[in-house]
FIGU-589278 format. One record per atom (N, C-alpha, C): residue in three letters; x, y, z. Coordinates in pm, whole numbers, plus 50000, padded with zeros to 5 digits. Each point is the difference from the previous one (the first is absolute). Layout:
alaXYZ ...
This chain:
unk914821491633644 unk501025009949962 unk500985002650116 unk499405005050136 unk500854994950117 unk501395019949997 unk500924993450016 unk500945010249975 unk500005007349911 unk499754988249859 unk500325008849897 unk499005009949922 unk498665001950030 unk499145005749987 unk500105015349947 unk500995008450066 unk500745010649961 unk500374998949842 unk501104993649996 unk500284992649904 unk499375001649883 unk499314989850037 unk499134997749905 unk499145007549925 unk499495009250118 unk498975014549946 unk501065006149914 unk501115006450073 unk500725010049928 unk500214993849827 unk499864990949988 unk500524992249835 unk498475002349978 unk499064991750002 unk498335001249968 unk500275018749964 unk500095010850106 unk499095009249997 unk501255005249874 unk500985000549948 unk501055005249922 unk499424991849899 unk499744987849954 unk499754993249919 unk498625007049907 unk499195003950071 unk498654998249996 unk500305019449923 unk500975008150072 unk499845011449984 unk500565002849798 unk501624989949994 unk499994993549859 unk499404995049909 unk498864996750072 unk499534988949876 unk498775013549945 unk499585004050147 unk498585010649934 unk500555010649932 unk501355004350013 unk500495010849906 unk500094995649846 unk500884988549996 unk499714996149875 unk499224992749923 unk499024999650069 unk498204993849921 unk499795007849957 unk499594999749855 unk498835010249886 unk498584999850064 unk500355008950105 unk498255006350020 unk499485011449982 unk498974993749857 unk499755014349905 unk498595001850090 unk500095014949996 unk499525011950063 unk500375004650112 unk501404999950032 unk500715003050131 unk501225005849942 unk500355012749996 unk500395010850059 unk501934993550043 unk500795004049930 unk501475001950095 unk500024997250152 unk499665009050026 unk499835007250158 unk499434995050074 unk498024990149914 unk499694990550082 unk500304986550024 unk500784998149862 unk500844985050047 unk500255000050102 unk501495011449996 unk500915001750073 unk499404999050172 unk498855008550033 unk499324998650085 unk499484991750046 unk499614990749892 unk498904985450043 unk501234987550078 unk500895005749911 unk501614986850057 unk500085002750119 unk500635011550023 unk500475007250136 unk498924993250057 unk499015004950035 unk498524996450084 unk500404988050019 unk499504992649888 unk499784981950094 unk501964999050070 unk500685001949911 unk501115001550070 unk500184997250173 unk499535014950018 unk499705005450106 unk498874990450104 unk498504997849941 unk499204988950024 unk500534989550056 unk501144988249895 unk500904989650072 unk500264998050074 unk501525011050033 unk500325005650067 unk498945000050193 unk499485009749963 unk498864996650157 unk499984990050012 unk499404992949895 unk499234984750038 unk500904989050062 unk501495004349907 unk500454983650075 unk501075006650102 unk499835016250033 unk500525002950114 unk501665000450043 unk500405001749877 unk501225000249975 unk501095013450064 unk499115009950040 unk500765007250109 unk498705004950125 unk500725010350069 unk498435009050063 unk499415006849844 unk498785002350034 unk499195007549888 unk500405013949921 unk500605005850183 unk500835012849956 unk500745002149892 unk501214989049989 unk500885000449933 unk499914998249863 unk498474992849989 unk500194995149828 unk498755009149914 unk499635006650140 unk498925014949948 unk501335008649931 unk500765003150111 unk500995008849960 unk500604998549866 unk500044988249974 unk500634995649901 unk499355002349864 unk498714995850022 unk499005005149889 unk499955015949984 unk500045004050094 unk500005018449968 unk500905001749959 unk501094997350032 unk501255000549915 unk500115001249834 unk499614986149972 unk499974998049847 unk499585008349930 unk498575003650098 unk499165007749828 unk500715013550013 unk500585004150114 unk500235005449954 unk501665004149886 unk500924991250094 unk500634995549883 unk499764999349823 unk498654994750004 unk499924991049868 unk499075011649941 unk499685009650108 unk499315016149910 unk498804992849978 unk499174990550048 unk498534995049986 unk499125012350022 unk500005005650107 unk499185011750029 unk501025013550051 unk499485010049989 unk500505010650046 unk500074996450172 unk500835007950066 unk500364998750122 unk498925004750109 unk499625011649935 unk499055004550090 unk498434990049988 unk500144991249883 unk498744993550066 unk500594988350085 unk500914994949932 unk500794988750131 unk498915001950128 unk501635009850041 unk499555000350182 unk498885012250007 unk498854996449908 unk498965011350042 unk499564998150117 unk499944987650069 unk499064998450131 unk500705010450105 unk501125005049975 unk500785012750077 unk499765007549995 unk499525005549896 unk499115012949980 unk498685005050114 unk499314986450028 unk498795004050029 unk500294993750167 unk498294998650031 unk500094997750112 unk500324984250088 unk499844990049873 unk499674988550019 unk501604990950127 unk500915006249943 unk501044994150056 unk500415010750144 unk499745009750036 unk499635001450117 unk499684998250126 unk498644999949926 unk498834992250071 unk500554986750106 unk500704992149894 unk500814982950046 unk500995005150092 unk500755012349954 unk500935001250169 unk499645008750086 unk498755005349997 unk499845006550138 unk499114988250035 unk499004989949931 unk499624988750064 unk500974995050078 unk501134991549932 unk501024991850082 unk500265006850159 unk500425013549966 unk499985010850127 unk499225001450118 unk498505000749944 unk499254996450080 unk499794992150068 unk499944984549897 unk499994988650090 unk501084993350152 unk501265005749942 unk501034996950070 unk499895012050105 unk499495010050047 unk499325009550075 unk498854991050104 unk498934996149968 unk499144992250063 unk500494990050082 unk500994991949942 unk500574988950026 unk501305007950099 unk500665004049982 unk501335005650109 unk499275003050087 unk498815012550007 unk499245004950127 unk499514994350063 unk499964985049966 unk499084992150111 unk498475001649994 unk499545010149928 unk498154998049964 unk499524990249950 unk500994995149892 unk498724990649919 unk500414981450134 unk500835001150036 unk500014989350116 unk499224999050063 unk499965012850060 unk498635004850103 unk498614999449986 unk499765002549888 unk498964997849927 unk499424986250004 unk501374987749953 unk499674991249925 unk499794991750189 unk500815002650050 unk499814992050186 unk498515003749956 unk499715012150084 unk498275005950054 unk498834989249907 unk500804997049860 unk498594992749905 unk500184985950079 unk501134999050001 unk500044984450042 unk499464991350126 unk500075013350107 unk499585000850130 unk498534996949992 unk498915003949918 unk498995005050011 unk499464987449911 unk500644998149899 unk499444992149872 unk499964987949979 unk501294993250030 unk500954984350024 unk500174995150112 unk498864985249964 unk499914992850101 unk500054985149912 unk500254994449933 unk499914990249879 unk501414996449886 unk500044993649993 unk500324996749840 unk499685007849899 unk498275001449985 unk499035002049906 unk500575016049977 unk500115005450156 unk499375013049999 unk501675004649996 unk500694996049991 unk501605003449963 unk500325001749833 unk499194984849956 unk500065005149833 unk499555010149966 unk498685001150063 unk499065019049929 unk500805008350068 unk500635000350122 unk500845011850054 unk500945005649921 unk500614989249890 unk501055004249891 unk499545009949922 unk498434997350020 unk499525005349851 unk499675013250029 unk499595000950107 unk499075012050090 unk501475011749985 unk500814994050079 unk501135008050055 unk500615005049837 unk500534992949955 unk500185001649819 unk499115017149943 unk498704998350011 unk499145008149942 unk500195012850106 unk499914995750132 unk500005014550057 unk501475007849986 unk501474993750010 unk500574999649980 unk500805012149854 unk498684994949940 unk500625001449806 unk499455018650027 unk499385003650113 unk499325014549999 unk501415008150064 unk500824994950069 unk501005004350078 unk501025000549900 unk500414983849894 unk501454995450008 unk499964995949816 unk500355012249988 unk499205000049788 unk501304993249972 unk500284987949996 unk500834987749928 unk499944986550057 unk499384988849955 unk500074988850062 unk500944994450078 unk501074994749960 unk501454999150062 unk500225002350176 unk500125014149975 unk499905004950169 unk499314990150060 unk498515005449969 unk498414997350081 unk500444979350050 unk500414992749850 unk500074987450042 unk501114995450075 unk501035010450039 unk501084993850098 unk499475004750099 unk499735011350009 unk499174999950156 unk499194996250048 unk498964999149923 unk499104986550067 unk500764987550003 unk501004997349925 unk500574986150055 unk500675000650122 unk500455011650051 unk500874998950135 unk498664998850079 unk499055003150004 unk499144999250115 unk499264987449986 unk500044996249870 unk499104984050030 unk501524990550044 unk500875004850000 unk501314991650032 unk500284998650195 unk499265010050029 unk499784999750141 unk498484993850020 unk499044996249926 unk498974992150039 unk500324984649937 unk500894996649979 unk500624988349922 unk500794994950121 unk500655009050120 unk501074996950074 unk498815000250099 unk499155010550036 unk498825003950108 unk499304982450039 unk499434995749868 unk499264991150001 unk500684985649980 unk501454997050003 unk500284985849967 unk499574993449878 unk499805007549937 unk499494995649853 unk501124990549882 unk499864990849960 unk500564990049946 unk500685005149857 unk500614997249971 unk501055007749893 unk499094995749857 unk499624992349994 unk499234996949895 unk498285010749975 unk499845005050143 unk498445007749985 unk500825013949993 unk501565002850044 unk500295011350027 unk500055003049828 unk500814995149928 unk500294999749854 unk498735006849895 unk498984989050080 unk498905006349904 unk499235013650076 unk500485003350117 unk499495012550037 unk500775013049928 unk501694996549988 unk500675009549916 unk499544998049868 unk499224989949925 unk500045001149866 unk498705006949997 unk498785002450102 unk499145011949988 unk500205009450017 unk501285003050072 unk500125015549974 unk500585009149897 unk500634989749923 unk500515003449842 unk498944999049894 unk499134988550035 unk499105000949912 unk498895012349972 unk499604999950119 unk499015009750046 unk500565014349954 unk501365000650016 unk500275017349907 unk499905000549831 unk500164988349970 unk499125001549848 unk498825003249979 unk499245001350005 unk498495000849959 unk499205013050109 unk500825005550153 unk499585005750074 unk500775010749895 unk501265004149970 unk500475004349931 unk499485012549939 unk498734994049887 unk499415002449934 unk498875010350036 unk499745002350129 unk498655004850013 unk500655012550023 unk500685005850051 unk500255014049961 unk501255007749918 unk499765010449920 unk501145002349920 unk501345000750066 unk500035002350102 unk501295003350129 unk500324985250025 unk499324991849947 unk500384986050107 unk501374991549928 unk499855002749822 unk500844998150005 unk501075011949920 unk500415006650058 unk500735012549896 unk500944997449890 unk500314986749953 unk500345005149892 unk499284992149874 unk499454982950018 unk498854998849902 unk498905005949985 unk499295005850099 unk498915005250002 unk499865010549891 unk501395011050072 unk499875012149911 unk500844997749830 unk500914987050014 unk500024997449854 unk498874997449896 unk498914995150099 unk498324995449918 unk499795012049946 unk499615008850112 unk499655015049973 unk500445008849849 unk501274998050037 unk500885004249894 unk499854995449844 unk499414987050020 unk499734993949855 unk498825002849982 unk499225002750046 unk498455007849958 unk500225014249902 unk500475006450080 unk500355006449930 unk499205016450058 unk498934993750086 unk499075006850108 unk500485007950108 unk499475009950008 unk500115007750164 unk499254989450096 unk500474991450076 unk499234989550112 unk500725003550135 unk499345008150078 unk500385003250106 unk499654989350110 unk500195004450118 unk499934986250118 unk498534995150004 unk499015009850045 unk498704993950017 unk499614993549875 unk500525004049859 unk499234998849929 unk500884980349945 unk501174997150058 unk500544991149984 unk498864989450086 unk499915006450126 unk498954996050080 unk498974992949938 unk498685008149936 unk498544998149932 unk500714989949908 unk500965000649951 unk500644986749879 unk500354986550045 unk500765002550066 unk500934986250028 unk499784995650140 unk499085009350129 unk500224995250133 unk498904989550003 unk498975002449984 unk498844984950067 unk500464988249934 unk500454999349863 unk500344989149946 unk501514995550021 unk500295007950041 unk501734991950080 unk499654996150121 unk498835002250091 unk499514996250114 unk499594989349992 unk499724998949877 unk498884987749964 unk501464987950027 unk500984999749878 unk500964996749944 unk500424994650135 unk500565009150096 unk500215001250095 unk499684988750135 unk498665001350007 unk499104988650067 unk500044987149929 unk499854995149878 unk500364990149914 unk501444991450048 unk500935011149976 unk501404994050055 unk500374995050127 unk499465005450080 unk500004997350178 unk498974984150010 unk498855004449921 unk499184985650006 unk501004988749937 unk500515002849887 unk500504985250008 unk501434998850035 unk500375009950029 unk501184993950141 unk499914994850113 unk498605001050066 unk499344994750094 unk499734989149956 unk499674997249896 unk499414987749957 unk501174988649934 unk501105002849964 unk501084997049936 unk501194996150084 unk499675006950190 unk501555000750041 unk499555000250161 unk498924991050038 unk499474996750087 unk501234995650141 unk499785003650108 unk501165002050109 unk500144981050054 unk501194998650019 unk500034985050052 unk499124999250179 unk500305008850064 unk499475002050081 unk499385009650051 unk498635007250079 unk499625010450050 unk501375008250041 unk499675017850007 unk500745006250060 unk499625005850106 unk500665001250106 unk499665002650154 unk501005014150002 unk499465011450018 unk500375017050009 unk500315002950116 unk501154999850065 unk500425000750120 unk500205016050018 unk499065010249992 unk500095016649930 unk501065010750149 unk499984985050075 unk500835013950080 unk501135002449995 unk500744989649866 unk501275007050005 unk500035011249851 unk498914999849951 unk499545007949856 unk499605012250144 unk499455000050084 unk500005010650093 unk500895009950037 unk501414991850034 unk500875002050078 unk500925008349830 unk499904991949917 unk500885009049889 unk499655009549961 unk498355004950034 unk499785010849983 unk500105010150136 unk500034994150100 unk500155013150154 unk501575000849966 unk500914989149912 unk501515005949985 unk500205008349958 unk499495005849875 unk499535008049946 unk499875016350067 unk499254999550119 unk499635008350055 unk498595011749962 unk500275008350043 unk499155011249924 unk500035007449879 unk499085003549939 unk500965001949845 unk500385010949980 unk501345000049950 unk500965005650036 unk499885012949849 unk500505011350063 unk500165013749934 unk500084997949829 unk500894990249995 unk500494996749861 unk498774995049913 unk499534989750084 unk498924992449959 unk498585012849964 unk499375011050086 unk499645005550011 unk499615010649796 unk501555005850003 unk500305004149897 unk500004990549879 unk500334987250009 unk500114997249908 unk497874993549943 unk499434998050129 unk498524997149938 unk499775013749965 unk500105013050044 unk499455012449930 unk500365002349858 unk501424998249945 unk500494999949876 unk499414987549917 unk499434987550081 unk499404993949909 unk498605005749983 unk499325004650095 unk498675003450014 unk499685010949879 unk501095011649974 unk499955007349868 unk500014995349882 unk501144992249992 unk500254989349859 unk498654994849967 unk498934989350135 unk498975000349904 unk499115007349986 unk500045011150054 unk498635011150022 unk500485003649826 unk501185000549996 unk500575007249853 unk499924993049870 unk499884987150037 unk500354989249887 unk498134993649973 unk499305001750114 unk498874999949933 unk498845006449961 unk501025015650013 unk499245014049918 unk500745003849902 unk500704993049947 unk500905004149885 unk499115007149844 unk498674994050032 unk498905008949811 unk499995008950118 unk500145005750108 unk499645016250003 unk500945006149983 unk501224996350103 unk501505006649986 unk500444999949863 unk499944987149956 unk500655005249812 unk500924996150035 unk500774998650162 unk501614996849971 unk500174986250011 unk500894995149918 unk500534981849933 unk500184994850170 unk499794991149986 unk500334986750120 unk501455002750004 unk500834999249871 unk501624997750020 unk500205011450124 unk499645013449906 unk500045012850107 unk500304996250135 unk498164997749995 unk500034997450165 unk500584990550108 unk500414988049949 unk500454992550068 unk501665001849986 unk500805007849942 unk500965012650000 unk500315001850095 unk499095012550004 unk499565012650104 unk500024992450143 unk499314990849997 unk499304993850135 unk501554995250063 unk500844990949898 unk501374993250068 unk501055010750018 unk500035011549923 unk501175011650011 unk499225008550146 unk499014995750029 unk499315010850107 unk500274991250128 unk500184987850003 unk500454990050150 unk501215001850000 unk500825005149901 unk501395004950074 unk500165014450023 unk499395009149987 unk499555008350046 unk501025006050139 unk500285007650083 unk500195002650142 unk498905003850054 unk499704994950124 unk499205002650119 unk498384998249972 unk499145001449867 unk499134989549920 unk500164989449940 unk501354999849986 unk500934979649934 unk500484996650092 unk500954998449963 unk501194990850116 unk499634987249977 unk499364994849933 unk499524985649970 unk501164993349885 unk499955004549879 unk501094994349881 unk501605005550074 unk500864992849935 unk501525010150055 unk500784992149865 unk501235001649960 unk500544999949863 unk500294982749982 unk500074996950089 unk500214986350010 unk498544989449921 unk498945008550010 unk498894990849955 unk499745004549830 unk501045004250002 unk499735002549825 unk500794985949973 unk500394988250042 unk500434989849968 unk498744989749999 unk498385005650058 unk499184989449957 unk499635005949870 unk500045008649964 unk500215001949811 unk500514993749923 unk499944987949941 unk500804989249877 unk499835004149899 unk501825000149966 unk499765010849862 unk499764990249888 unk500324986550030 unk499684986449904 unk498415004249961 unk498834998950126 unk499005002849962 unk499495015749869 unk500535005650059 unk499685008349875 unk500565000449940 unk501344990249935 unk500025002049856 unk499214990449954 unk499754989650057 unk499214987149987 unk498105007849926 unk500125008650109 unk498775007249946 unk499815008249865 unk501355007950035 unk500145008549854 unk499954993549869 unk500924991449993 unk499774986549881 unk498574994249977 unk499544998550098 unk498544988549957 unk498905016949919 unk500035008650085 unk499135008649950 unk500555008049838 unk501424999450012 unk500515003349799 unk499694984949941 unk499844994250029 unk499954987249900 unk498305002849956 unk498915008450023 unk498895005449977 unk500055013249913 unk501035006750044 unk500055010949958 unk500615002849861 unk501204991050025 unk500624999149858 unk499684990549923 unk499244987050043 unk499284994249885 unk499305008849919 unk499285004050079 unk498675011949944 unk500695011949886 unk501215004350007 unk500445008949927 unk500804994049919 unk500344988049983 unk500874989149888 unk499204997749952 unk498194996150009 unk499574989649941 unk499864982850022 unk500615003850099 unk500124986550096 unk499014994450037 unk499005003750080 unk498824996950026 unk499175001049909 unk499555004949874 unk499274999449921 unk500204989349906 unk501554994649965 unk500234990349956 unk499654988750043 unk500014995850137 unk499794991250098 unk498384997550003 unk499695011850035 unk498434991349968 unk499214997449874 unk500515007249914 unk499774994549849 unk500104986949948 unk501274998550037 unk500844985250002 unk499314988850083 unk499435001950136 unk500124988850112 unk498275000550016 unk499685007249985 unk498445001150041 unk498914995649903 unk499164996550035 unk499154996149882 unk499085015949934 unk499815001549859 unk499585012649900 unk498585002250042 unk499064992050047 unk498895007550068 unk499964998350182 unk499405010450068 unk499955000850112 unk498424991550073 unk500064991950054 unk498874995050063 unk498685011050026 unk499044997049971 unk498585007649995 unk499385000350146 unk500294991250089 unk499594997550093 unk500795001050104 unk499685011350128 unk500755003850092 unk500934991150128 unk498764988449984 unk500654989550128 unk500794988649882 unk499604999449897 unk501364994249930 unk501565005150006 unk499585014249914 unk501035012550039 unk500954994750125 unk499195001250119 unk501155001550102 unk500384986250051 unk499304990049899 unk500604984250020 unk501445000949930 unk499745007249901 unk500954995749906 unk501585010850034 unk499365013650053 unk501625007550001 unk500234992750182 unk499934995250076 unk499854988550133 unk501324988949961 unk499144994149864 unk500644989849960 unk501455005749918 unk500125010349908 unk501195002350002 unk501115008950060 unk499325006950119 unk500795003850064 unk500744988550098 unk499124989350059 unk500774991950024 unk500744989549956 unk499515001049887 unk501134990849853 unk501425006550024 unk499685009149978 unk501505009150019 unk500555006550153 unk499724998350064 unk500254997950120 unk501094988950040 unk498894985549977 unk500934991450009 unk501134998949926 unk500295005449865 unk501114995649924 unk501015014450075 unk499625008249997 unk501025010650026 unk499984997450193 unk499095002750061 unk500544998850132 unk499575010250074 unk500405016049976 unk500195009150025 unk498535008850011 unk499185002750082 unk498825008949977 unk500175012649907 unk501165008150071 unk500335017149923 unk500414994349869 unk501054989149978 unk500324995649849 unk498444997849908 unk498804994150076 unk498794996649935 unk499065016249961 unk499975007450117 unk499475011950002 unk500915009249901 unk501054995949950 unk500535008149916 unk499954998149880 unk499964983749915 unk499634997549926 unk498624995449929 unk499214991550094 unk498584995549997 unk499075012549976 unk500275012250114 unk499175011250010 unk499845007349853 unk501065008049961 unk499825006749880 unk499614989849863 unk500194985549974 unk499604992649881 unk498665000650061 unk499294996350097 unk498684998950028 unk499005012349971 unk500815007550080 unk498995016449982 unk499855001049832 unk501095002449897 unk499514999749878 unk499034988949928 unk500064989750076 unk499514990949986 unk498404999350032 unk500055002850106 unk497765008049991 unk499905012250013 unk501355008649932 unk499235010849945 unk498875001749886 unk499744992949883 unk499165000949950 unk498685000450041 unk499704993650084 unk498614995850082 unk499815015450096 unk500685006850042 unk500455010950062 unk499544997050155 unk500374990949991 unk499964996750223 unk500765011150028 unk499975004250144 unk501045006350069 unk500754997450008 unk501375002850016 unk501144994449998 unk500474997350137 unk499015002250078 unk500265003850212 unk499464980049957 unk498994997649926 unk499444985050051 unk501534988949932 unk500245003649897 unk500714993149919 unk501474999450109 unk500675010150070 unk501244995550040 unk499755000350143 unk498725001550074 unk500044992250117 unk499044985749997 unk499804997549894 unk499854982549986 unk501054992249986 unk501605008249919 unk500834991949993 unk500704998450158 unk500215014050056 unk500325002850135 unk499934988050073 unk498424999950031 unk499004987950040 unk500794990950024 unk499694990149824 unk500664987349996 unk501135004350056 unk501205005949949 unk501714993850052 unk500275003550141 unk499075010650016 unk499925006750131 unk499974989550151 unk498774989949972 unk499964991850094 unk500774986849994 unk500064999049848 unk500334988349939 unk501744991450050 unk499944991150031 unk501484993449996 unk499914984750014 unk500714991649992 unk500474985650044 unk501014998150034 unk501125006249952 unk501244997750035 unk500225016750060 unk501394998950132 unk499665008350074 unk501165013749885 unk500535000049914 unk500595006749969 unk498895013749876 unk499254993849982 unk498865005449922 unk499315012550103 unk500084998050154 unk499645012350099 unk501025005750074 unk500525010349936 unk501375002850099 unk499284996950189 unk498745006750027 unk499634994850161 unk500594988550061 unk499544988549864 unk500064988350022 unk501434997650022 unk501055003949880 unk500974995150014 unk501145001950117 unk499605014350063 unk500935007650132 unk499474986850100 unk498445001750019 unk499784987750094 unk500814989150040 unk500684994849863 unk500074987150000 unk501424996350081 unk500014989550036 unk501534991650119 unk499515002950180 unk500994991950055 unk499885000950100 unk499885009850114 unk500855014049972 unk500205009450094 unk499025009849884 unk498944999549931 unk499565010649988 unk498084991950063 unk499345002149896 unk498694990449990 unk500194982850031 unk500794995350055 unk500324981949968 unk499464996449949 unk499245001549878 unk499554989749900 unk500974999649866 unk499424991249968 unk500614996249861 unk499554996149852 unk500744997649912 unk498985002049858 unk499064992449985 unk499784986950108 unk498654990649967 unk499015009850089 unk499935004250131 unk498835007649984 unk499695010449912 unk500605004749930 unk499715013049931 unk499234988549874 unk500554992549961 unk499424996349846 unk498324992150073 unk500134993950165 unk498854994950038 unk498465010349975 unk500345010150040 unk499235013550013 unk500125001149857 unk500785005949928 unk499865004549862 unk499174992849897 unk499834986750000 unk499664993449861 unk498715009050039 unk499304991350106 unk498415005750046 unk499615014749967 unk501255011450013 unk499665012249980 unk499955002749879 unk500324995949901 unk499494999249844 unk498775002050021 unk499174994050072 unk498694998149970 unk499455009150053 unk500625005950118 unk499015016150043 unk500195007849886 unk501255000449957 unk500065010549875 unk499055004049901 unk499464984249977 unk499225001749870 unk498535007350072 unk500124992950117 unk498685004550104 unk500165016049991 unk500705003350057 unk500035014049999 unk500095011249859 unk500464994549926 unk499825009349858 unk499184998149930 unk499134987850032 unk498604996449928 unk498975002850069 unk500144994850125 unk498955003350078 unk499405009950103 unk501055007450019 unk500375010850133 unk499755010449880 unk501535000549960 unk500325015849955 unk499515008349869 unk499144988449929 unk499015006249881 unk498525003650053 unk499284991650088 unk498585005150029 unk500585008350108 unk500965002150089 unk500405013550104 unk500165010049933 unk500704999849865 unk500205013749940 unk498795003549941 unk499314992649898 unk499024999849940 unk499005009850117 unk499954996050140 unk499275000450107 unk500215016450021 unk501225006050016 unk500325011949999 unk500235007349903 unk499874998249861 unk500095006149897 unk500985000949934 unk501304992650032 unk501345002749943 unk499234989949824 unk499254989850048 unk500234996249830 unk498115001849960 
């Protein structure tokens, strides 16, 4: 497709939005046609990437409401509450850590202590990633900054452009699946999961759910990148100039000071949230309006309201109404009526073979995780509601699959920022090298991990 790829989507996703309006599909609703077009519309659109995401979210909010699909106030309900918040006092935060020079500091001291290898550089991605995700609640940040510091053990060590490549493609990788282990890690899929439950799931309790088995996930991925992306030559750690960038540094400085105490609340706050009662969005709010603060802030100043992308949240707002207003069109009930098979599997490790297998059916055709979590989630949940599972197992199995899931790098936004020369230097053959293989943890993990773990703790 090449250039014309744009192109091309924009005709596909207009085409596709025509043709489903005027198909006779009896038991669908005006409103949910109208809705189901828009959607894949919209779906296309992402997939063949025909603008930023921002723009063709925007565009979708637009219509319905234009086209009177839903009332307005459920539109942009995610404004109402806490959920979209939450994503910009995250961004806030992160770009806080990162200006102050802590999470650098941080990431030298691990490196000093930890990295002496090849070997022990790949797990350093992973290590630093996870400790990282407690400080820096959005992937993004966490993986450019660890790339500036493995970019000085890339220059430190004489390391060959070919071992350097696959050291940046672990540190993109590694924020997928580390991601996962705490609700903060990634702020805005995480708490979109949340949101589709339908559950009060506060931090610890995201914890007892999703952390040992994203650890698991976690360790899986690092093993066969080790095993997959083996160094042409040993690496020799020359640490005294990883020394010297940290005595540049100096002592840590006032700013730095304030800004670990304001993180140190955020999580004292974010992982007592069943006592406080008050929402994550709240707090992680509170926490970024309190670093600009005078003489307890001085950390944020007006200028860093530009690491806020307003693309991203409309990008967000859209994927989470395409759930919301299916659900009140009839959209989703149509959809799994239609696409799903009329009895639900009897057997639990079938069960989570089978919603595995079509969450990543649809994955691959659409592209988009939040596009999958918006549509896959609500046809599924009605879908073993009869059986009356929880609905916490049913949409963090789909999570799961798309969650870790990719081959092509546009399917993980992580993946895709990674990708070219001046960010991660890799490119789409390592991502699809790593990916085919990760199909197969998937099934590992939703068959084998995350039904006898829950089973193990009582969720099923």
């Amino acid at each position: 497709m090449g250039k014309n790829k744009p192109i091309i989507g924009l005709i596909v996703g207009i085409l596709l939005a025509v043709g489903i309006h005027l198909m006779p599909l009896a038991g669908l609703s005006a409103a949910g046609k109208m809705c189901l077009a828009l959607t894949f519309m919209t779906v296309a659109f992402w997939g063949f990437q025909i603008a930023q995401p921002g723009f063709t979210a925007g565009l979708y909010l637009a219509l319905l409401v234009v086209f009177n699909v839903a009332p307005v106030s459920v539109i942009f309900a995610p404004w109402s509450g806490p959920i979209m918040y939450l994503v910009i006092g995250a961004y806030l935060i992160a770009g806080a850590v990162k200006s102050s020079g802590l999470g650098e500091r941080i990431a030298y001291n691990f490196i000093l202590k930890f990295v002496d290898s090849y070997r022990s550089i790949i797990i350093s991605t992973f290590l630093l990633t996870f400790i990282l995700s407690v400080l820096i609640p959005h992937p993004w940040p966490r993986a450019f900054l660890i790339m500036s510091v493995m970019a000085v053990i890339v220059k430190n060590a004489d390391i060959p452009q070919e071992d350097a490549v696959k050291i940046g493609f672990s540190v993109f990788a590694a924020s997928v699946p580390v991601s996962l282990i705490f609700l903060t890690g990634d702020s805005v899929l995480n708490v979109l999961a949340v949101q589709a439950t339908g559950k009060a799931i506060g931090w610890i309790d995201w914890f007892i759910y999703m952390g040992p088995p994203n650890i698991i996930a976690s360790i899986l991925t690092c093993i066969l990148i080790l095993f997959l992306f083996k160094p042409s030559k040993e690496v020799s750690l020359n640490k005294e100039e990883i020394q010297k960038k940290l005595a540049s540094m100096g002592s840590m400085k006032p700013l730095e000071v304030r800004t670990a105490i304001w993180i140190f609340l955020a999580i004292i706050f974010w992982m007592t949230d069943s006592i406080h009662g008050i929402h994550l969005g709240w707090v992680t709010l509170i926490i970024a309006m309190g670093m600009a603060l005078p003489a307890v802030g001085g950390i944020l100043t007006p200028k860093d309201w530009s690491e806020v992308p307003i693309h991203i949240l409309l990008f967000l707002t859209a994927a989470i109404t395409i759930g919301t207003v299916g659900g009140v069109t009839g959209m989703n009930a149509w959809i799994a009526q239609t696409i799903l098979p009329s009895t639900v599997p009897g057997n639990i490790y079938i069960l989570a073979a089978f919603i595995a297998t079509v969450s990543i059916a649809i994955h691959m055709a659409l592209g988009s995780v939040i596009a999958v979590m918006g549509i896959a989630i609500p046809a599924l949940l009605l879908f073993t509601q009869p059986i009356g599972i929880n609905p916490i197992v049913t949409v963090f199995l789909v999570y799961t699959a798309v969650g870790i899931h990719y081959i092509l790098p546009f399917q993980q936004l992580s993946m895709l920022i990674g990708q070219g020369e001046e960010n991660g230097m890799y490119t789409q053959k390592e991502v699809i090298r790593l990916g085919i293989p990760l199909t197969v943890v998937v099934y590992i993990m939703c068959v084998c991990v995350l039904i006898p773990y829950w089973k193990m703790i009582g969720l099923l």
